[in-house]
C-alpha positions, 0 to 999 in steps of 0.5 A: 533506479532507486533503491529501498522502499522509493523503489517500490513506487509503481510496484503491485502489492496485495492488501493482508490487513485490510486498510481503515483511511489514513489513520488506521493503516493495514498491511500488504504484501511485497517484495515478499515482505509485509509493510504497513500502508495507508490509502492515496484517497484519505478516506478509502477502505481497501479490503483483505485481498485487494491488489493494490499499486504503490503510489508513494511513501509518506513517514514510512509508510506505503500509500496505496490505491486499488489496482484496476480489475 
């Protein structure tokens, strides 16, 4: 099991500061702490709101995709 921020690979979060494309990261919510994150598509806006899965972590920061409804 690995610890730290790889460990939250896999994990469920939610969007707090919507997420603008890969340069203009936003926040999300887990483990009960706030991280900054940037969409796997480059391109992808993810709403305030939105449930999102961890996919990876690139620089330090969270790579995000929208978690299917």
């Amino acid at each position: 099991m690995l610890n730290g921020v790889q460990g939250m690979v896999g994990e469920n979060a939610l969007v707090t500061r919507e997420i603008q494309g890969r340069h203009h990261p936003g926040r999300i919510r887990a483990r009960g702490e706030e991280w900054f994150a940037i969409p796997l598509d480059p391109d992808a806006s993810i709403a305030i709101g939105t449930d999102v899965v961890v996919a990876d972590v690139e620089r330090g920061l969270l790579v995000v995709y929208a978690a299917e409804s």
